[in-house]
C-alpha positions as CSV (number, residue, x, y, z in Angstrom):
1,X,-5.9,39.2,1.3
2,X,-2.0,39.1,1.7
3,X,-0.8,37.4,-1.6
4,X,2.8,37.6,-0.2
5,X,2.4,36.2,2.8
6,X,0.4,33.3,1.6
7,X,3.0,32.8,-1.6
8,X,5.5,32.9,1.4
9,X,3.6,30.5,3.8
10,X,3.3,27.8,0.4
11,X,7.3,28.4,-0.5
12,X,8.0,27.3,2.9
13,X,5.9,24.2,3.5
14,X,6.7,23.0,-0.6
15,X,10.2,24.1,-0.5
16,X,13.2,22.8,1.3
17,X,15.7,25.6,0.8
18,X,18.7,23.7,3.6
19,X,21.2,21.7,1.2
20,X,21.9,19.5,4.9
21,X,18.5,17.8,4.0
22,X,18.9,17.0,0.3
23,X,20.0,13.6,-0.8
24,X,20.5,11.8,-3.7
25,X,19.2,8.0,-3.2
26,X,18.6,4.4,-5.1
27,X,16.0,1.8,-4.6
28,X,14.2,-1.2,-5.5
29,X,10.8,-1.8,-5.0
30,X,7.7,-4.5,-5.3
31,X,4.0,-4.0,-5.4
32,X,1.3,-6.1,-6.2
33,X,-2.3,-6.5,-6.2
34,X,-3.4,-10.5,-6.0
35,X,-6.7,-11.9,-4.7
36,X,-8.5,-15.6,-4.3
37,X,-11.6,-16.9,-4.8
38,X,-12.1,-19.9,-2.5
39,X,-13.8,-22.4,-0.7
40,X,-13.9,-24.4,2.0
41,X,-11.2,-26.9,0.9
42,X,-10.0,-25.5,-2.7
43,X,-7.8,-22.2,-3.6
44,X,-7.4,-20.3,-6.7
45,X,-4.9,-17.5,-6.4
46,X,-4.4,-14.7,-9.1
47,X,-1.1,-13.1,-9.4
48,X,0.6,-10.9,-11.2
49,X,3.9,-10.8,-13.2
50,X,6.6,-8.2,-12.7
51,X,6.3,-7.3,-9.2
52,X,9.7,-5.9,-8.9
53,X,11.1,-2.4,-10.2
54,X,14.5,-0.4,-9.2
55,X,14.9,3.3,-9.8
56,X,16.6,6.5,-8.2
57,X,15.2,9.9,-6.8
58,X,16.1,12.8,-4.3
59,X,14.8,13.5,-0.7
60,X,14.4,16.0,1.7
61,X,12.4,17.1,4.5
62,X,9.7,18.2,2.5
63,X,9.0,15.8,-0.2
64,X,10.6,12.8,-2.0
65,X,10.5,12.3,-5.4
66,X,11.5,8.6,-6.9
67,X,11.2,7.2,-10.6
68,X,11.1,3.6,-11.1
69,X,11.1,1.3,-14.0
70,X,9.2,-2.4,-13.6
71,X,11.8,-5.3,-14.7
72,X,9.9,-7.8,-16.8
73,X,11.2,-11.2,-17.3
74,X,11.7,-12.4,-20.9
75,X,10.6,-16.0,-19.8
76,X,7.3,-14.5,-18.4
77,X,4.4,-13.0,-19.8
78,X,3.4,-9.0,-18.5
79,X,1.2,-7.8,-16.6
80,X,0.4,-4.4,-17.5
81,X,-0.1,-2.3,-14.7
82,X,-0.7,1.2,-13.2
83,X,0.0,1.0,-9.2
84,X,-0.1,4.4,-7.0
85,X,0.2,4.0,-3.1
86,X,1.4,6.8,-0.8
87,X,1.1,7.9,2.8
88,X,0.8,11.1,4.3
89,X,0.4,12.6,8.1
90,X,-1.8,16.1,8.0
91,X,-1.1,18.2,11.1
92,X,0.0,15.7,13.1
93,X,-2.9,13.6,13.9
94,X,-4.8,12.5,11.1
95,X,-2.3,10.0,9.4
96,X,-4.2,8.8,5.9
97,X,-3.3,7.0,3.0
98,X,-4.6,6.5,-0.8
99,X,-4.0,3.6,-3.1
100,X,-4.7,3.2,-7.2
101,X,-4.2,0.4,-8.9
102,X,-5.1,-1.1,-12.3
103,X,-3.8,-4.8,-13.8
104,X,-4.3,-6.7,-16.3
105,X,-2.9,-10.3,-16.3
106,X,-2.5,-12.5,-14.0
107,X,-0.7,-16.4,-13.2
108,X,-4.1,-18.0,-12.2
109,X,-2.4,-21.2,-9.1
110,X,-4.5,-23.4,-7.0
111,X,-3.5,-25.9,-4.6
112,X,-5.4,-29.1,-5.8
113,X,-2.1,-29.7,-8.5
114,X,-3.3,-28.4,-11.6
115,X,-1.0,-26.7,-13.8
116,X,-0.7,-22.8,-13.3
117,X,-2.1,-20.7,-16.6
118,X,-1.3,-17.4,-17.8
119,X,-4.4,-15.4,-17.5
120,X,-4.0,-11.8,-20.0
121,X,-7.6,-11.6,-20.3
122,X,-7.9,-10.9,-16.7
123,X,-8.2,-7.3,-15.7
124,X,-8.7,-6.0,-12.0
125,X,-9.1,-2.2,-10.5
126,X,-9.0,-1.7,-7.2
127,X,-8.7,1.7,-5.3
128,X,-9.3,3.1,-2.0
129,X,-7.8,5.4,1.0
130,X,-7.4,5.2,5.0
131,X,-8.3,7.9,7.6
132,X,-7.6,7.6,11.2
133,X,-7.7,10.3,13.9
134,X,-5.1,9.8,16.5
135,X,-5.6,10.3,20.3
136,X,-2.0,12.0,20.3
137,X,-0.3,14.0,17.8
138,X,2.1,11.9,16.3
139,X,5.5,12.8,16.9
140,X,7.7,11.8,13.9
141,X,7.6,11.8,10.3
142,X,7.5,8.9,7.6
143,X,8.8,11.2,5.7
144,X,12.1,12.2,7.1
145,X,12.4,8.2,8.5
146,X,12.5,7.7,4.6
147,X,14.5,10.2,3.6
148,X,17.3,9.2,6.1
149,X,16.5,12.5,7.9
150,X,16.7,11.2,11.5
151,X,16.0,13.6,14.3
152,X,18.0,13.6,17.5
153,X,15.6,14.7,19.6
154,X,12.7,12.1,18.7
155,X,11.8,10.2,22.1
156,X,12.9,6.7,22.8
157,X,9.4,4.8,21.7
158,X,6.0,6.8,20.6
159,X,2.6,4.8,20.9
160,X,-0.6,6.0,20.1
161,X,-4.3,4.6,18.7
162,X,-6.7,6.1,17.3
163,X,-10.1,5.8,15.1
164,X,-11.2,6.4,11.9
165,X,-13.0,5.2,8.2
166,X,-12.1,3.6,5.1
167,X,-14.1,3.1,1.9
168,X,-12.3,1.5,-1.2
169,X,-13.8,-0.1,-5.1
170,X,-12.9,-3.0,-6.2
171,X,-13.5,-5.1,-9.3
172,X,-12.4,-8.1,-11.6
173,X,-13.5,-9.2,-14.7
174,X,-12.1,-11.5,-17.1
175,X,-13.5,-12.2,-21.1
176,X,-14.7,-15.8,-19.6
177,X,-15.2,-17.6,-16.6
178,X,-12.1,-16.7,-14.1
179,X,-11.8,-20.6,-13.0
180,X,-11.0,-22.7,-15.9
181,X,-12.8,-26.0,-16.8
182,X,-10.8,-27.5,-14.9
183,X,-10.8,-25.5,-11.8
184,X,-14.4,-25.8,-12.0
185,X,-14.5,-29.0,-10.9
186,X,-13.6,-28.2,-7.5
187,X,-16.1,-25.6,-7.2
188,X,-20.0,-25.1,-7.3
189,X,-22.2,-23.2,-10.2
190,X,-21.8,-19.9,-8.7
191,X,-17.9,-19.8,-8.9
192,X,-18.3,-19.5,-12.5
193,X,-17.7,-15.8,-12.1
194,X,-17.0,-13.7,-15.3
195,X,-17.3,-10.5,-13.5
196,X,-17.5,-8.9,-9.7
197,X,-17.6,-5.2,-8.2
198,X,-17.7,-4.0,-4.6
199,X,-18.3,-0.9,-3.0
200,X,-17.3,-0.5,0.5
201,X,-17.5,1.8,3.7
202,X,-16.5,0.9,7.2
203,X,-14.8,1.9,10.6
204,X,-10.7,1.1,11.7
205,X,-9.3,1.7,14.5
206,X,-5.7,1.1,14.5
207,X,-2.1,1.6,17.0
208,X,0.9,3.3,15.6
209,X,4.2,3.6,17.0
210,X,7.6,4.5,16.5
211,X,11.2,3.1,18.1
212,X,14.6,4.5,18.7
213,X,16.4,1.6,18.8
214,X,19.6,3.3,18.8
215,X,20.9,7.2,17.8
216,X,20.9,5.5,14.2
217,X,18.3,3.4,13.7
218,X,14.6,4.0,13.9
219,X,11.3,1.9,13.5
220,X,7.8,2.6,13.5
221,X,5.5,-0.1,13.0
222,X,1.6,0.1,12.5
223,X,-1.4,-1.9,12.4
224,X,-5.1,-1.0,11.5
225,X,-7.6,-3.4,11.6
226,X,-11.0,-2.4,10.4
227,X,-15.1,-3.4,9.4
228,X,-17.1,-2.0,6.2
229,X,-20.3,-3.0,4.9
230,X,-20.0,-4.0,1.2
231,X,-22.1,-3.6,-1.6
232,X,-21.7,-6.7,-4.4
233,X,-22.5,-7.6,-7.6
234,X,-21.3,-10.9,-9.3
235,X,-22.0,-11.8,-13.2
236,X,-21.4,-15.5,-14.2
237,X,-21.6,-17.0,-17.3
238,X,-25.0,-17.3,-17.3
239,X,-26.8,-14.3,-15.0
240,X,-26.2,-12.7,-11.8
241,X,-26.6,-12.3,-8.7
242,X,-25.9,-10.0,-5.0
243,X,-24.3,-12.3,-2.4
244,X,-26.5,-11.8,1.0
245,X,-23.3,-11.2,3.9
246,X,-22.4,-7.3,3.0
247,X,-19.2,-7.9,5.3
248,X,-15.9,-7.1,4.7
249,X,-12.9,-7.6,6.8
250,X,-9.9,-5.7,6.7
251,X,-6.1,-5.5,7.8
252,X,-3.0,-3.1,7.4
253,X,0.5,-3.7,8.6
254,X,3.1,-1.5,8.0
255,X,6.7,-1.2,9.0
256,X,9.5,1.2,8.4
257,X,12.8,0.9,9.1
258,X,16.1,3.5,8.7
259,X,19.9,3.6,9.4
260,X,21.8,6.4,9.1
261,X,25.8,6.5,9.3
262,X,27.2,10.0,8.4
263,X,26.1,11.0,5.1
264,X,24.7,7.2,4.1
265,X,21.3,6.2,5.1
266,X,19.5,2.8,4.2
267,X,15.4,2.7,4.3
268,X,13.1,-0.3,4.5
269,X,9.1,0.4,4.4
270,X,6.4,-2.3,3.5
271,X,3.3,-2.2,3.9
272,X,0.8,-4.7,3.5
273,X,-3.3,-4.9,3.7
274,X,-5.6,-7.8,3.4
275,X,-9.2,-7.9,2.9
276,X,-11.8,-10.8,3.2
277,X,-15.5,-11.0,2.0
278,X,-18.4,-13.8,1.8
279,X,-19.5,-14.5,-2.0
280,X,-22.1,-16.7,-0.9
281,X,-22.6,-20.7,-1.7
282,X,-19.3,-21.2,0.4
283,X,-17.3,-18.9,-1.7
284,X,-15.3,-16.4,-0.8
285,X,-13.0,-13.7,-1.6
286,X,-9.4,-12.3,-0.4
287,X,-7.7,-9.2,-1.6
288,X,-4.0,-8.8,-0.8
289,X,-2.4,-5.1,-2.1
290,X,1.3,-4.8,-0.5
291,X,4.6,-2.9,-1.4
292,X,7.9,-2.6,0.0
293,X,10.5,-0.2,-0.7
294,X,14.2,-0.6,-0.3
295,X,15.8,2.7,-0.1
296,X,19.9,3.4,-0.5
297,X,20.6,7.2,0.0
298,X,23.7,9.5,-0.3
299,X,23.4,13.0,2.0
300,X,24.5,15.7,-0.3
301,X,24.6,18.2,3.3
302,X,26.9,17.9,6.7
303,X,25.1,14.9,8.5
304,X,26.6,16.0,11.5
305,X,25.2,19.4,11.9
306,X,22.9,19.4,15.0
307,X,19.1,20.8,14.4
308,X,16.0,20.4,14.8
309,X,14.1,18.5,12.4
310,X,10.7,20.0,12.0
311,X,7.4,17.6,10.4
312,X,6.3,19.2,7.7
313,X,2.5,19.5,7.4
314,X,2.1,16.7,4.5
315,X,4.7,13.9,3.8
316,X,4.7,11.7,0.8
């Protein structure tokens, strides 16, 4: 076995050794993790607090690395939180991506007037990852389209589809029902949930595509629509039971958008997936996890210096 040449091979897909790629950059970000239970004519939503952060990192072609700190508002109570999503394209046509997240706390609103209510007792994990094979190989990078890294060569649009699976957890729980007394009163017996898990596996198929709108500016948009078959459990106050409809419905969108003008570059992703299930006796559920990422970045190289910008084998 050649040790050098595979220490070699590693140094150059981790390592970005070209100072023209580095750059320094500033953004703020939101992220959150809300869901509803629901009926035919009544809502409860459960958010969470904080949402927003801002922080600062560096780029280049082969990774970027960015810090950020949650702002909390004094006049609000926290939600305590742990939220991990990322994206990455593995030799060029199998684009996945892998979310973790963990809260506790949430602003329990409904839409029949009631008062909204701090909820700290309420806790939800939910985590999960997306795999689809492309017909094509995909011919850009989110990577370099966040890092400001803008290739001249790219072609003028990129479309693709392709096909894939999903499979995510998720649960709530709270140390009492998760509709108040009140809230009750809109609902049936069986929304007086204390606790509910779900395990789920299903197909996607999904179209990604990327735009040179002008030598500056790039988008790439995606959406991924997708099926699973879901395995539930529900506790209420007083027993439990499986809801009959394993069905779960899913859909991602995601956008990107960069500018680049000489050594300044400007970044916009978000990303946002929804998910709907059946909890029996005309309830149901909806999970929303999103993010967006505003990116403001400051080329430390010479932005003007023609090359060829290569995709690295994984991107953040």
């Amino acid at each position: 076995m050649d040790y050098a040449q595979n220490f070699k091979d590693l140094d150059s897909l981790l390592i970005d050794r070209d100072i023209d790629n580095y750059s320094i950059r500033f953004f703020t970000n939101y992220k959150v993790n809300k869901f509803s239970v629901l009926n035919s004519y009544y809502d409860v939503k459960f958010t969470p607090n904080n949402r927003h952060g801002i922080g600062f990192g560096v780029a280049n072609k082969k990774m970027i690395l960015d810090i950020g700190f949650n702002l909390k508002n004094p006049n609000k109570e926290e939600t305590a939180r742990f939220d991990f999503q990322g994206t990455a394209i593995i030799k060029k046509r199998n684009y996945t991506d892998l979310y973790i997240q963990s809260y506790k706390g949430f602003q329990a609103k409904n839409n029949f007037g009631e008062s909204s209510v701090f909820r700290g007792d309420m806790r939800s994990v939910s985590f999960g990852f997306n795999y689809l094979y492309t017909l094509d190989e995909i011919e850009f990078s989110y990577s370099l389209l966040k890092a400001g890294l803008l290739d001249e060569d790219d072609k003028d649009v990129f479309i693709t589809g392709g096909l894939g699976v999903f499979g995510m957890f998720d649960y709530f729980s709270s140390d009492t029902s998760v509709l108040s007394e009140i809230a009750l009163e809109y609902y049936n017996e069986q929304a007086d949930i204390k606790r509910y898990q779900g395990v789920t596996v299903g197909v996607m198929g999904g179209a990604i595509s990327y735009f040179k709108i002008k030598e500056d500016i790039r988008a790439a948009v995606n959406i991924m629509p997708g099926v699973g078959v879901m395995s539930k459990k529900i506790t209420l106050q007083d027993g439990d039971y499986k809801p009959e409809k394993p069905i779960l419905y899913k859909l991602d969108f995601s956008l990107g958008l960069a500018y680049q003008l000489d050594r300044l570059y400007a970044c916009l992703t978000y990303n946002n997936g929804l998910y709907a299930t059946d909890f029996g006796y005309d309830n149901n559920y909806r999970l929303n996890i999103g993010n967006a990422k505003l990116a403001l970045g400051y080329r430390l190289g010479q932005p003007n210096k023609k090359r060829k910008l290569k995709q690295s084998l994984f991107e953040e």
